[in-house]
C-alpha positions as CSV (number, residue, x, y, z in Angstrom):
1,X,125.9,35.1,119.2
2,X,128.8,37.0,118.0
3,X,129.7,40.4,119.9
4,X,129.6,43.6,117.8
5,X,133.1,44.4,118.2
6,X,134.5,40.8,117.6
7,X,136.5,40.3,114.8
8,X,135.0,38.4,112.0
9,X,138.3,37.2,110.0
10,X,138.7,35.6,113.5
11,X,135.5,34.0,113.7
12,X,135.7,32.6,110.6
13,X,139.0,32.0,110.1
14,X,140.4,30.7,113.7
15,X,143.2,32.2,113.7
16,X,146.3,31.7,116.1
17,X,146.4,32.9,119.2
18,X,143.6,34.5,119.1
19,X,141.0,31.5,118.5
20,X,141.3,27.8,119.2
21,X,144.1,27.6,116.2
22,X,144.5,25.8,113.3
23,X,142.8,22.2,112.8
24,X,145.1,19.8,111.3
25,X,143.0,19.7,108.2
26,X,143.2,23.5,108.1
27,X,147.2,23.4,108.4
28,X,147.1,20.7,105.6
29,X,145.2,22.6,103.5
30,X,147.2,26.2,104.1
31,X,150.0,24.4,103.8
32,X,149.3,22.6,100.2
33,X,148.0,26.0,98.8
34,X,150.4,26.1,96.3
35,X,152.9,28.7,97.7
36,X,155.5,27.1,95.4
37,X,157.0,27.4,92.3
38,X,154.5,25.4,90.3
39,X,151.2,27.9,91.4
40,X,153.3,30.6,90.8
41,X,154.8,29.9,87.3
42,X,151.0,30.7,86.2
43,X,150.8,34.6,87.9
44,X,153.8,35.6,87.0
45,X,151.7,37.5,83.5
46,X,150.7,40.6,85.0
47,X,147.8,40.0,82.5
48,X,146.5,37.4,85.0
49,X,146.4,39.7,87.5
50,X,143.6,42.1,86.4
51,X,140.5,40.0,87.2
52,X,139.1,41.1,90.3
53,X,135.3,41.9,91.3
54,X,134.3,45.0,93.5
55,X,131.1,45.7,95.1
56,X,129.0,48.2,92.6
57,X,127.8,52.0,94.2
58,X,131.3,52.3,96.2
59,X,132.2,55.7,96.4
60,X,135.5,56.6,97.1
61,X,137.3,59.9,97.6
62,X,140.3,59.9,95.7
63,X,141.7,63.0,96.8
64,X,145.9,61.7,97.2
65,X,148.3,61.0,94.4
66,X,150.3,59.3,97.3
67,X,150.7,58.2,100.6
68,X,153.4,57.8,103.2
69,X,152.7,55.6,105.9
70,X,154.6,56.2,109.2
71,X,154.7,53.1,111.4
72,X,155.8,53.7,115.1
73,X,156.8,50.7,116.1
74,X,156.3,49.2,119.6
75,X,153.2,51.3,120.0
76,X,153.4,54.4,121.4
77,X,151.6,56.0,124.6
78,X,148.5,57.8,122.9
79,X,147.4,59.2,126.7
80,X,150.6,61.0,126.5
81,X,150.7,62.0,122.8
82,X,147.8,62.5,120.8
83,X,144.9,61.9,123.1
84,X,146.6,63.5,126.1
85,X,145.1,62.8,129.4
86,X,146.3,64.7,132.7
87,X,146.7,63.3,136.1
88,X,149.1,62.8,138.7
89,X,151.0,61.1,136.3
90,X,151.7,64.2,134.4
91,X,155.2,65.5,134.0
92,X,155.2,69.1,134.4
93,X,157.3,70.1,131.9
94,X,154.7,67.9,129.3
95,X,153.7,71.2,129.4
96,X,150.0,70.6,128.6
97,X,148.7,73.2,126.3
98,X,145.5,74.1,124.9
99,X,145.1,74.7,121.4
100,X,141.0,75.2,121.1
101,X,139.2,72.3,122.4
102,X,142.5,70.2,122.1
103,X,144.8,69.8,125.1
104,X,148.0,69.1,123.4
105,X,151.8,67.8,124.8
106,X,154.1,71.3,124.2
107,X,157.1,69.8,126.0
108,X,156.6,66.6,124.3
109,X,155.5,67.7,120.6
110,X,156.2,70.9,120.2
111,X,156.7,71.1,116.5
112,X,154.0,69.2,115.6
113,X,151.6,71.3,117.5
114,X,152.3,74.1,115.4
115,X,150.4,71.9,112.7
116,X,147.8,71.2,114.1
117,X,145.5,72.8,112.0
118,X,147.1,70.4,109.4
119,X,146.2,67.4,111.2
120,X,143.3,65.2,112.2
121,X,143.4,62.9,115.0
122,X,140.9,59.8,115.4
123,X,141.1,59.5,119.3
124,X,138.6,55.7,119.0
125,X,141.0,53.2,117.5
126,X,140.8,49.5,118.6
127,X,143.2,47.1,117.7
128,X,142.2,43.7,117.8
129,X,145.5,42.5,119.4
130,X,148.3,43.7,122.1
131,X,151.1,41.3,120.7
132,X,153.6,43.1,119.1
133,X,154.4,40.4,115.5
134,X,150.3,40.0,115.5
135,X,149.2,44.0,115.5
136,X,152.3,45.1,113.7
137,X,151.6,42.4,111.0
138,X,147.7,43.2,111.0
139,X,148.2,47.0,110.7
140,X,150.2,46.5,107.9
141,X,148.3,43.4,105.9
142,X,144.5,44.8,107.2
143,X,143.8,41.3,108.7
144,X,144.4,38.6,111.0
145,X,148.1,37.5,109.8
146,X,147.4,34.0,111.5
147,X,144.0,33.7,109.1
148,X,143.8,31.9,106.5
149,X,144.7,34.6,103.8
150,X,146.9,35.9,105.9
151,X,149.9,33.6,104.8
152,X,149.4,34.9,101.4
153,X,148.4,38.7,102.1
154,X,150.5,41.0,100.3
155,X,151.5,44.3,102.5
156,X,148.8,47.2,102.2
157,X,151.6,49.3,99.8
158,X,152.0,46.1,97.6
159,X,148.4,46.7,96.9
160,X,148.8,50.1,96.1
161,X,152.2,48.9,93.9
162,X,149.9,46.9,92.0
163,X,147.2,49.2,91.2
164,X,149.4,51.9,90.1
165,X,150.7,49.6,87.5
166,X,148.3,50.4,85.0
167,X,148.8,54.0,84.9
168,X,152.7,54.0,84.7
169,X,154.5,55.4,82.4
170,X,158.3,55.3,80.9
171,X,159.3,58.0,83.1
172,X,157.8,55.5,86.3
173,X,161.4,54.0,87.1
174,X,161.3,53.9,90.7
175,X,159.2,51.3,92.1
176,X,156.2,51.8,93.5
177,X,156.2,51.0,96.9
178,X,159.3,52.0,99.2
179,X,160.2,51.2,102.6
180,X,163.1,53.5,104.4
181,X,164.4,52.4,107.8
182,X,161.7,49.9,107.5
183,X,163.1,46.7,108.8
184,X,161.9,43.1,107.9
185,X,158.2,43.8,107.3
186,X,155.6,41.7,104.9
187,X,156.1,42.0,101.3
188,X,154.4,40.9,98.5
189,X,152.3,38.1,99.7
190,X,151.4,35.9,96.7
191,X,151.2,38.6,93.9
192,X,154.5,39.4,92.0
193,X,157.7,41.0,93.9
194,X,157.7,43.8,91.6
195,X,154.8,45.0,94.0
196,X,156.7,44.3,97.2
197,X,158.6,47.4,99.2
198,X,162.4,48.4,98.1
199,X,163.9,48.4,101.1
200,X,166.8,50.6,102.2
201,X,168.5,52.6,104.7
202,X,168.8,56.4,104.3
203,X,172.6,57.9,103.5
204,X,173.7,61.3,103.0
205,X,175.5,60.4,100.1
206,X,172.5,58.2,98.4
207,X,172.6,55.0,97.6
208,X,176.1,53.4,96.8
209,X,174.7,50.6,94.8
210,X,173.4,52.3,92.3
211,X,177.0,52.8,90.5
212,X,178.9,49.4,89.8
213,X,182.5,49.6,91.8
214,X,184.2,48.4,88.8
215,X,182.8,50.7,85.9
216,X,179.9,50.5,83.4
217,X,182.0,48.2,81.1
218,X,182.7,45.8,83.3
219,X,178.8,45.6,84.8
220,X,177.7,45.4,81.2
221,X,179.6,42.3,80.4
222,X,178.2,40.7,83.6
223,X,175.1,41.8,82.6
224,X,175.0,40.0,79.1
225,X,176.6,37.3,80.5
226,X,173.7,36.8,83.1
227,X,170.8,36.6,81.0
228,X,172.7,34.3,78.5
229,X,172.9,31.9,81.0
230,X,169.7,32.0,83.0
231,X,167.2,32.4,80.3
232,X,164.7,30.3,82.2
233,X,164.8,33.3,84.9
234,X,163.6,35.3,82.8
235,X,160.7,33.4,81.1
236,X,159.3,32.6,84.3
237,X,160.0,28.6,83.6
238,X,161.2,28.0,87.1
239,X,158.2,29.7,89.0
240,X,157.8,32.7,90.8
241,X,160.8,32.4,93.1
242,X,163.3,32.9,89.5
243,X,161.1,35.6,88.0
244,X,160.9,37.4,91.1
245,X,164.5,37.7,91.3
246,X,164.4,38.7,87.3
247,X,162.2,41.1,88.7
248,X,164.4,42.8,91.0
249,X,167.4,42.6,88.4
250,X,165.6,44.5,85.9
251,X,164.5,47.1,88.4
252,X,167.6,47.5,89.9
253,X,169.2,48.1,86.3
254,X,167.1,50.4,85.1
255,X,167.8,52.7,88.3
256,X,171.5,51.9,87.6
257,X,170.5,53.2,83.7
258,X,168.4,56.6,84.8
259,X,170.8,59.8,85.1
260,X,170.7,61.9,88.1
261,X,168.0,59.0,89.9
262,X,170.6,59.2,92.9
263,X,170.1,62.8,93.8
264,X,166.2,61.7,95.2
265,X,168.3,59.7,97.1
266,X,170.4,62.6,98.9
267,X,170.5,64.9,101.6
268,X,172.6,67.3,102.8
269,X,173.7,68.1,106.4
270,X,171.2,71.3,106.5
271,X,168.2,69.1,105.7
272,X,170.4,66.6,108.6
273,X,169.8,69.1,110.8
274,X,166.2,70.4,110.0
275,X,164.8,67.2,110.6
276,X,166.3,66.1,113.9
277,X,169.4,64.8,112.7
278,X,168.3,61.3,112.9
279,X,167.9,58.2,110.7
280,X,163.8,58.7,111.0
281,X,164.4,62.5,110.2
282,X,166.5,61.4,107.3
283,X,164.1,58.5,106.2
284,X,161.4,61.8,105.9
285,X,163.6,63.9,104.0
286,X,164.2,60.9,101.5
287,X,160.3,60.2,101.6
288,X,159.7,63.8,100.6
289,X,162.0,63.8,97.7
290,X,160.5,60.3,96.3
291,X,157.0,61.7,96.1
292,X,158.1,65.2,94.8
293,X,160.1,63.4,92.4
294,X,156.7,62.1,90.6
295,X,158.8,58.7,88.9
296,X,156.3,56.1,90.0
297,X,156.2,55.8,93.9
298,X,153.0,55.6,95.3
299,X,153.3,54.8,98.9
300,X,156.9,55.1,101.0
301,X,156.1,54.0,104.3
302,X,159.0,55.3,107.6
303,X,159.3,53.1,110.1
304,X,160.2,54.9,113.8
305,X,160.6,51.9,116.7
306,X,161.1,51.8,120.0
307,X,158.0,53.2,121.6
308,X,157.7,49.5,123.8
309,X,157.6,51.6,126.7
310,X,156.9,49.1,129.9
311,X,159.6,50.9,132.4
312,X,160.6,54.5,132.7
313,X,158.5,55.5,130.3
314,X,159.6,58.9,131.5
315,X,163.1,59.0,132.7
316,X,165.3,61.4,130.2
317,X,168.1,59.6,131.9
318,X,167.4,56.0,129.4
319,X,167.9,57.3,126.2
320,X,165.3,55.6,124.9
321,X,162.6,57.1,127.3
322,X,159.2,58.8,125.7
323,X,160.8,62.1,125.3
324,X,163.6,60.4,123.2
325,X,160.6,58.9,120.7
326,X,158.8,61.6,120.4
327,X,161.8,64.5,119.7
328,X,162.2,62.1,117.1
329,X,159.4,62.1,115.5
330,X,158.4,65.9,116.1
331,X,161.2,67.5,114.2
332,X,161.1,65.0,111.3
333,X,157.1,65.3,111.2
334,X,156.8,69.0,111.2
335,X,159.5,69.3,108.8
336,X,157.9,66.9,106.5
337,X,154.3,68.7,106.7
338,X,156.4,72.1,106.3
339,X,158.4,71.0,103.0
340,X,155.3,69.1,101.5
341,X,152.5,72.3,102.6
342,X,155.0,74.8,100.3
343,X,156.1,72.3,97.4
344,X,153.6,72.4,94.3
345,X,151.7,69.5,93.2
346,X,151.4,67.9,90.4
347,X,147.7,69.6,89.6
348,X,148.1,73.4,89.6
349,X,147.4,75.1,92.6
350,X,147.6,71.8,94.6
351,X,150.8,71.4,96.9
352,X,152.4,68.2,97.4
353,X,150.9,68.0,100.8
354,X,147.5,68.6,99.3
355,X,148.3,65.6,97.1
356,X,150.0,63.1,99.9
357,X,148.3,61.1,102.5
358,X,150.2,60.8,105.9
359,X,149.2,58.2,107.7
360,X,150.7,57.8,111.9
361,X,149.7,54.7,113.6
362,X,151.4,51.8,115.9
363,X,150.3,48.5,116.0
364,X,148.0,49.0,119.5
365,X,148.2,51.6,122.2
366,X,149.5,51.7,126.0
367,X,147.8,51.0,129.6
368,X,145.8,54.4,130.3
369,X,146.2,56.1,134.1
370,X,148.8,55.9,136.7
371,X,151.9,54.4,135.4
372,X,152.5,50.4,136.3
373,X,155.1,49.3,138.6
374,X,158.0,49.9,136.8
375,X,156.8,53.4,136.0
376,X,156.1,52.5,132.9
377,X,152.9,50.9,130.3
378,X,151.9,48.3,129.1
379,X,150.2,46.9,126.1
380,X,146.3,48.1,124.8
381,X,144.2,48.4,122.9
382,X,142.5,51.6,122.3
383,X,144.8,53.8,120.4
384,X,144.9,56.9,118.4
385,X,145.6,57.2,114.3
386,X,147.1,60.8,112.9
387,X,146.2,61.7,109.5
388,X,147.0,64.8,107.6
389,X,147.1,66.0,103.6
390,X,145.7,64.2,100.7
391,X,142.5,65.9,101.2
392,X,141.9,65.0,104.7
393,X,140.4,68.2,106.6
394,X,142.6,69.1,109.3
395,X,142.3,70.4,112.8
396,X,139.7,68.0,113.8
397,X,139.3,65.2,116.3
398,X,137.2,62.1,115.6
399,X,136.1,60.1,119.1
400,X,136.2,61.6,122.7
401,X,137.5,58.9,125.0
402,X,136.9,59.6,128.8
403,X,139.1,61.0,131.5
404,X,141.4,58.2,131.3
405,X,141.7,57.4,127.4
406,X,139.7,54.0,128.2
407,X,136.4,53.6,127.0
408,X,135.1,55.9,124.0
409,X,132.2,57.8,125.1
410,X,131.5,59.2,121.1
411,X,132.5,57.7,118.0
412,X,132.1,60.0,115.8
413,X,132.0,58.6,112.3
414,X,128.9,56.7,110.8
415,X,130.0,53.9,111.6
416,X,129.7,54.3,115.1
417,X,132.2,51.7,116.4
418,X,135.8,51.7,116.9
419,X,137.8,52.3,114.0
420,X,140.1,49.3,113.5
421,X,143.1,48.4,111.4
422,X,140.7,47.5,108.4
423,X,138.9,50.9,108.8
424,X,142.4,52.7,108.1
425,X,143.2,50.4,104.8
426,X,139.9,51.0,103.4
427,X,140.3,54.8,104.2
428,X,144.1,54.8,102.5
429,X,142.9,52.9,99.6
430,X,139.5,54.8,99.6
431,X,141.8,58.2,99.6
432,X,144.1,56.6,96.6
433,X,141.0,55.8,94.4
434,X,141.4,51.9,95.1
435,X,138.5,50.1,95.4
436,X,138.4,48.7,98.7
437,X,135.7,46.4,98.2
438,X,138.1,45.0,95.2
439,X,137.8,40.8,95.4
440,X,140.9,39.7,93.2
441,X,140.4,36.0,91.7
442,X,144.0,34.7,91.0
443,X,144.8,34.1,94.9
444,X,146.5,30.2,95.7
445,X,143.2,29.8,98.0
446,X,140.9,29.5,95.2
447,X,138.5,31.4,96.9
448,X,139.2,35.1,95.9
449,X,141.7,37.5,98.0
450,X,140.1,40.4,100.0
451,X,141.8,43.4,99.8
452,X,140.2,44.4,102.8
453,X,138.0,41.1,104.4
454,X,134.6,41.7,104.7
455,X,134.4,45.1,103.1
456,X,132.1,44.1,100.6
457,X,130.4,43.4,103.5
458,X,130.0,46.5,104.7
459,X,131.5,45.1,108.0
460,X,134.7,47.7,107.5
461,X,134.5,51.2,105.9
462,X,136.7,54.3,105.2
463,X,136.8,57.2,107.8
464,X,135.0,59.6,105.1
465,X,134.5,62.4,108.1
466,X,138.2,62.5,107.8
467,X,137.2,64.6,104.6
């Protein structure tokens, strides 16, 4: 018999490392999918991507126009942070403060704890691995990235990407999905890479691409000349691989073509300054722009790494020690929920933050108590998820751990589990107005793509208390 908190996409799907592996007539057959050209050449029609099933009487709260996704990469200490718990471990000058019923980091976060009336903290996450590829990838694809589905699993914004398509309009030029000081992370899976992230690094000055060095002339020859030699590029003849990359010309040119699209791009060096003066800081001040901009994007996820805190978690004198992390994020994460709580919405009397889904996670937490050997901790599981706007109700606290941060003594939610990485998706998409429950029928499997496994189920649910 199967515990209640195992995870089903691993039972069923035996997925490395976390089951007995792959069979060799499980490799074969992931492996012969059809993840080349020749399956691809027939999804490459958008048309073909609009048959999907969802599960009837789903109600979903579409209360966000947007979302931005933070990702703190490495996985960051949630006994320090957001479900603070004191002991002789303590630092001092953590300054533990109490803001109502919630003991809160001052000398850690102080800037964000001057929103915390704007936040909501669910204090019961459980990730289903500590290994940094698997739980990053799984937080990011909601499910087992060694499954089955998981070679073909486009990114959790993809989804969103390809949703939004059917409402766009002539004024949507950016693309959908964006990914600032992201790194490599998964992409589009096997749908189209018009849905996967643009990726790019934040620059004062925008981005430098978007003008051709050698004049409009001269990229317009280069252009024509392009498309009259690699017609089958654009037809979609040689498979998904060539009209991918026809894709990303023809997005990248109509950017080139749309005045003034580089000032979303910009920031100057009081905005530097007001959010930390750091690349994360700056990746949130671009992040802002692209929502307020309201020219297609959808979901901009910020990437902040280096929270893999075995040694020294506390030592100032690293540079990269918890204090280091988290000055980072406070000052770019109160700035962001000060810019978006003041900037109107699209809807009148809505702000942008009323309209905008913040989502903080990491892919799995850190050892809870006294600090390990090396004075630092290790890889967890239970971990803490920070939401905020989009209609989430804020100043509240969903799970009560117990004195160490271990074992969660009240769930909270009607579920009454652990909330894991598929809880969060179906709570994004649930907040976006996407069906969670949505099966999609043009997957290389043949046997109909998940957005979120076993939601149809009932097995995984969005955090409606949240709301």
């Amino acid at each position: 018999m199967h515990s209640k908190f195992e995870c089903p996409t691993c039972a069923k799907a035996s997925g490395l490392p976390l089951g007995q592996g792959f069979s060799r007539r499980g490799f074969l057959k992931l492996a012969g999918t059809g993840l080349v050209a020749s399956y691809f050449s027939d999804v490459v029609d958008p048309s073909i991507l609009l048959g999907s099933t969802t599960t009837a009487a789903v109600t979903l709260q579409n209360s966000a126009r947007n979302c931005i996704f933070i990702f703190l990469s490495g996985a960051p200490s949630q006994v320090d942070m957001w479900d603070l718990k004191e002991g002789s471990w303590t630092p001092a000058d953590f300054d533990p403060t109490s803001y109502g019923e919630v003991r809160w980091p001052n000398g850690l976060l102080p800037k964000t704890g001057s929103h915390l009336q704007s936040l909501s903290i669910v204090r019961c996450g459980l990730s289903w691995v500590a290994v940094h590829p698997l739980g990053q990838a799984w937080t990011q694809l909601a499910r087992n990235p060694a499954g089955a589905t998981g070679a073909i699993a486009p990114h959790i914004g993809a989804v969103v990407a390809l949703e939004a398509q059917i409402s766009r309009t002539a004024k949507d030029v950016l693309p959908a999905f964006l990914a600032v000081n992201a790194g490599p992370i998964p992409g589009s899976g096997y749908l189209p890479a018009r849905y996967g992230p643009f990726g790019f690094v934040p620059l004062a000055e925008g981005l430098p691409t978007l003008a051709h060095p050698d004049g409009e002339a001269r990229f317009a020859r280069r252009w024509d000349l392009i498309h009259k030699l690699d017609a089958n590029r654009r037809t979609g003849a040689l498979g998904k691989i060539a009209a991918d990359l026809n894709d990303f010309f023809d997005q990248s040119k109509t950017l080139m073509d749309t005045p003034g699209i580089n000032t979303i791009f910009k920031f100057d060096d009081a905005e530097h300054a007001r959010y930390g003066a750091t690349a994360f800081g700056d990746s949130a001040i671009v992040a802002r722009n692209l929502v307020n901009a309201r020219m297609g994007v959808r979901f901009v996820q910020l990437t902040l790494s280096g929270w893999d805190h075995h040694a020294y978690i506390y030592d100032r004198k690293t540079g990269q020690s918890l204090y280091t992390k988290c000055g980072q994020l406070d000052a770019a994460f109160a700035a962001l929920l000060a810019d978006l709580g003041v900037m109107p919405g699209a809807a009148a009397g809505k702000t942008l933050l009323d309209e905008t889904l913040i989502v903080v996670v990491g892919e799995f937490g850190r050892t809870v108590g006294p600090l390990n050997g090396n004075n630092g901790r290790d890889h967890y599981l239970r971990n803490s998820i920070v939401f905020a706007g989009g209609g989430v109700r804020g100043g509240r606290i969903i799970g009560k751990t117990d004195s160490l941060g271990d074992r969660a003594l009240e769930y909270q939610w009607s579920a009454e589990r652990d909330v894991r990485p598929e809880d969060v998706t179906c709570t994004i998409y649930s907040a976006l107005g996407i069906d969670f429950t949505t099966t999609r029928h043009d997957d290389p499997l043949g046997t109909g793509f998940d957005y979120v496994p076993f939601a149809k189920d009932g097995v995984y649910r969005p955090i409606d208390e949240l709301f």
